[in-house]
N, C-alpha and C positions, 0 to 999 in steps of 0.2 A: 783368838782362834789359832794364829801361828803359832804361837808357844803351845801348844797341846802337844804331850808325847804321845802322840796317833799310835804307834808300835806299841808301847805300853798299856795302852788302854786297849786295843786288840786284844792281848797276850791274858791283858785281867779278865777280862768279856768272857775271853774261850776258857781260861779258869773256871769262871761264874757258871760257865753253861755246863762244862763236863763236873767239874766238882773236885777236879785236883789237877795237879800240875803234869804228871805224864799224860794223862789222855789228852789235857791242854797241848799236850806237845805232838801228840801224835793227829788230834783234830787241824793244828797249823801247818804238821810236817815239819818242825824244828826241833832243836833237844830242848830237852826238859830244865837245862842249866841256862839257855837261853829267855826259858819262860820265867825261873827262877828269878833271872837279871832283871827282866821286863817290870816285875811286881815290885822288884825292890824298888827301881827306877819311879814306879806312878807314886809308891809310898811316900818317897823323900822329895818329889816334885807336889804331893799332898801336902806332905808334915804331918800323916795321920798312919796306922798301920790299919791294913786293910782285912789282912787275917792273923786270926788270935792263933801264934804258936804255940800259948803253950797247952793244946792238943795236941799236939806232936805233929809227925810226921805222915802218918797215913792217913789220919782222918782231919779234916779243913773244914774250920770251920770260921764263917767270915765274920768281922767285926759291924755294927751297925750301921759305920762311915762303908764298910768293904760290901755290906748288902747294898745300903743304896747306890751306889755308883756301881756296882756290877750288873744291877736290874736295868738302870736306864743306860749304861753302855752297852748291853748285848740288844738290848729296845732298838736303839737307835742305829745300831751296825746292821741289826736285820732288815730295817726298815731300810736304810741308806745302799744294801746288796741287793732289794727286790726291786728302789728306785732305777737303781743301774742296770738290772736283768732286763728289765721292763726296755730302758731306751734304750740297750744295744738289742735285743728284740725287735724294735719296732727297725732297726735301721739292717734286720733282714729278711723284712715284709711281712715277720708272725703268721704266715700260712696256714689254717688246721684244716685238714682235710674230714669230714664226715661222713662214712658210709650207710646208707639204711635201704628200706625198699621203697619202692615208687610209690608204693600208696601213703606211708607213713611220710615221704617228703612231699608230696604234693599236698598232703591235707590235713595235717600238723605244722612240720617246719617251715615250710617256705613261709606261712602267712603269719608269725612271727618275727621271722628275720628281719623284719624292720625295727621293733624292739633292739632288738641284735645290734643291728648297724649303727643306732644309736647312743646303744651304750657302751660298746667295743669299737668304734671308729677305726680303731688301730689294726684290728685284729681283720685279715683275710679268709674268709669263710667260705672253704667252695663244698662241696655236696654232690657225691657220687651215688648211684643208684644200685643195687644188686640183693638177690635173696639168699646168696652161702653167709654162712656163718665166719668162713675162714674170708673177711673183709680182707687183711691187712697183706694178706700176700700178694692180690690181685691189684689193688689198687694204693698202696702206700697210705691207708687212711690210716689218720689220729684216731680215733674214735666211730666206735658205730652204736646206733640202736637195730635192735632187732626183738624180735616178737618170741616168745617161747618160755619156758619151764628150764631154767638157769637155777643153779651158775654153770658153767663149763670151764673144762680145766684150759689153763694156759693163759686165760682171759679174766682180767678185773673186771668183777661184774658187780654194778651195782643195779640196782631196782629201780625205775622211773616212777612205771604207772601201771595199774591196774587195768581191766577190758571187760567190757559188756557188749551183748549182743541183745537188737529189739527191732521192731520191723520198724521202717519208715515208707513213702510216698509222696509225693509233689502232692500241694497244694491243690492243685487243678484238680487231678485225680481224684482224691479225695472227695472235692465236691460233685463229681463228676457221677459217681457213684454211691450216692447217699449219706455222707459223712458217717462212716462207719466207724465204731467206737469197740464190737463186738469179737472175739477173734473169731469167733465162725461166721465172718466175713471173708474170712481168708481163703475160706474155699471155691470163693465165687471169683476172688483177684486173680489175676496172672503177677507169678511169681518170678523176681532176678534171680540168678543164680550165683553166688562165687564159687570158683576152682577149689578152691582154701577148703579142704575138708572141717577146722575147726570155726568156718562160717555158715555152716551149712543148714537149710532148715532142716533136716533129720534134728542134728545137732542142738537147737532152740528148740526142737519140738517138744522132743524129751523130758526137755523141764516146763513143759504148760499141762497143767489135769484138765482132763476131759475134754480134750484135743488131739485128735485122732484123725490126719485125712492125706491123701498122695500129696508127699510134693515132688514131684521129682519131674513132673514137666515148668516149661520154661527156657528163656534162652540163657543161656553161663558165660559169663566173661571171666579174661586171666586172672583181675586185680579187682579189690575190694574201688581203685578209685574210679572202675569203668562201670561198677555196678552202682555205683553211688551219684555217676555223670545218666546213667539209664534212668536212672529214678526220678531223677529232675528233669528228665525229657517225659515222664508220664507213661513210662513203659509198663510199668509196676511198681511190683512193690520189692521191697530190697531189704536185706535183711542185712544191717548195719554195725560195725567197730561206733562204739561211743565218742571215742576219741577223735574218728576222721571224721565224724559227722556235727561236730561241734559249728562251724560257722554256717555249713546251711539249713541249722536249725533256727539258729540264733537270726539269721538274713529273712528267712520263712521260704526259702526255695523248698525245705524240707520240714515233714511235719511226721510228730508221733503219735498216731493217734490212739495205741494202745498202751494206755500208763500201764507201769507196776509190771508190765511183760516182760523186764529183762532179765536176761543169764548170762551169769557171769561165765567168764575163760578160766581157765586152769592156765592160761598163757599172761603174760606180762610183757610190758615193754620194759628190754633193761638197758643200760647203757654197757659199755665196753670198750674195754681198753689191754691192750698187750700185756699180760703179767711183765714186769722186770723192765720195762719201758720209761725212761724219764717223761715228763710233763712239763713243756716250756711252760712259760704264763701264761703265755696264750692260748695252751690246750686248756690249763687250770682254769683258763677264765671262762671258757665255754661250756666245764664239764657245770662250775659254779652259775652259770645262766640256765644249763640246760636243768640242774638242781631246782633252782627258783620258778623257772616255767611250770615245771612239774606238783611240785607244791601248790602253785595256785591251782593246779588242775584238781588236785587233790580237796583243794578248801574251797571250790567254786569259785574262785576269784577272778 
């Protein structure tokens, strides 16, 4: 291991990776006469040449011996800069900050972030709440999800998850009132309300046939997660995001008791991040958990 010329094998790496010697130069920030020396130097501390000249000079092309040791020295460089990013990372607390709105952190994220915490130990995960889209000015968040019809400019946006809308009711109620299975039962229920224009029964009604009746009385709360805390007290009936109503379906606090009723959003969860923004590993690590959650939401998992 002390005898390794470390510089040189660098110098061949960044060779290997750009595909010639200036750009190698310009990748290190060194001259090209430098990188020139470099290659000679691993050559004759080899005994093998590593690229066949006689291609000339513009075009390089590497020898069998100059493939494989430039594949596993750039392997190993990269792996040995992500090792390092990683612990000098950790030793300045890896912070990512996440903006989203209150219903999607209270009834998504937070009841995974034990997942989280177990598999990012390292990584500081704190969680701001807001409904602007402009997250990043307000709060210095890494990353937000927000709900909508993306992409928007200035913002790296990728696509989480998809959204369904379909009534739900506590349990009690439910029996409470004849286990109704029918949607013209719905007429006879007292109905939750969201603010959220794109939660609205008008909204879901529109896509049920032969379903026609007022809704517009009832009481309205700000957030999808006041209307979904109503429901589980036996207020009524609430008319539900898929996504936030996952555990108290799965717990039986919440029941659905009309299959096949849903409609879908024109809205999406997407993720977000600053066009032109670096990604510590930290953020990378979270945007790649927040990736994997979503996927299983996607395969039922």
């Amino acid at each position: 291991m002390k005898n390794l010329p470390l510089n040189a094998i660098r110098a061949f790496a960044a060779v290997y990776e750009t595909g010639g010697i200036r750009p190698a130069a310009r990748l290190l920030e060194i001259t090209h006469s430098s990188i020139s020396k470099h290659v000679q130097e691993l050559e004759a501390w080899i005994g093998v040449s590593l690229i066949d000249r006689e291609q000339g000079v513009r075009t390089i092309k590497f020898t069998p011996q100059g493939e494989d040791i430039g594949r596993v020295a750039l392997e190993n460089l990269n792996d040995m800069a992500s090792a390092v990013e990683a612990v000098r990372e950790s030793k300045q607390g890896n912070a990512v900050t996440i903006s989203t709105t209150p219903s999607f952190a209270a009834r998504w994220l937070l009841p995974r972030l034990q997942d989280f915490n177990a598999t990012f130990p390292w990584i500081e995960l704190s969680i701001v709440v807001d409904q602007k889209l402009n997250f990043a000015a307000d709060h210095g968040a890494d990353l937000a999800i927000r709900m909508g019809q993306g992409p928007w400019d200035g913002l790296e946006c990728t696509p989480l998850m998809d959204e369904q809308l379909f009534p739900v009711m506590s349990t009690s109620l439910w029996l409470k009132v004849g286990r109704p299975t029918e949607l013209s039962a719905l007429e006879e229920l007292p109905l939750l309300h969201d603010r959220d224009p794109q939660a609205s029964w008008q909204r879901w009604l529109s896509e049920q046939d032969s379903l026609d009746f007022d809704t517009r009385s009832g009481p309205r709360f700000a957030s999808s997660d006041l209307v979904l805390r109503a429901a589980v007290q036996g207020l009524g009936v609430a008319l539900a995001r898929g996504r936030l109503v996952e555990d108290d379906l799965a717990t039986g606090l919440l029941i659905k008791p009309f299959e096949g009723k849903e409609a879908m959003l024109a809205q999406a969860y997407w993720l977000l991040h600053p066009k032109g923004k670096k990604k510590s590993i930290a953020i990378a690590k979270v945007i790649e958990w927040l990736s994997m959650m979503s996927e299983q939401e996607l395969h039922g998992s």
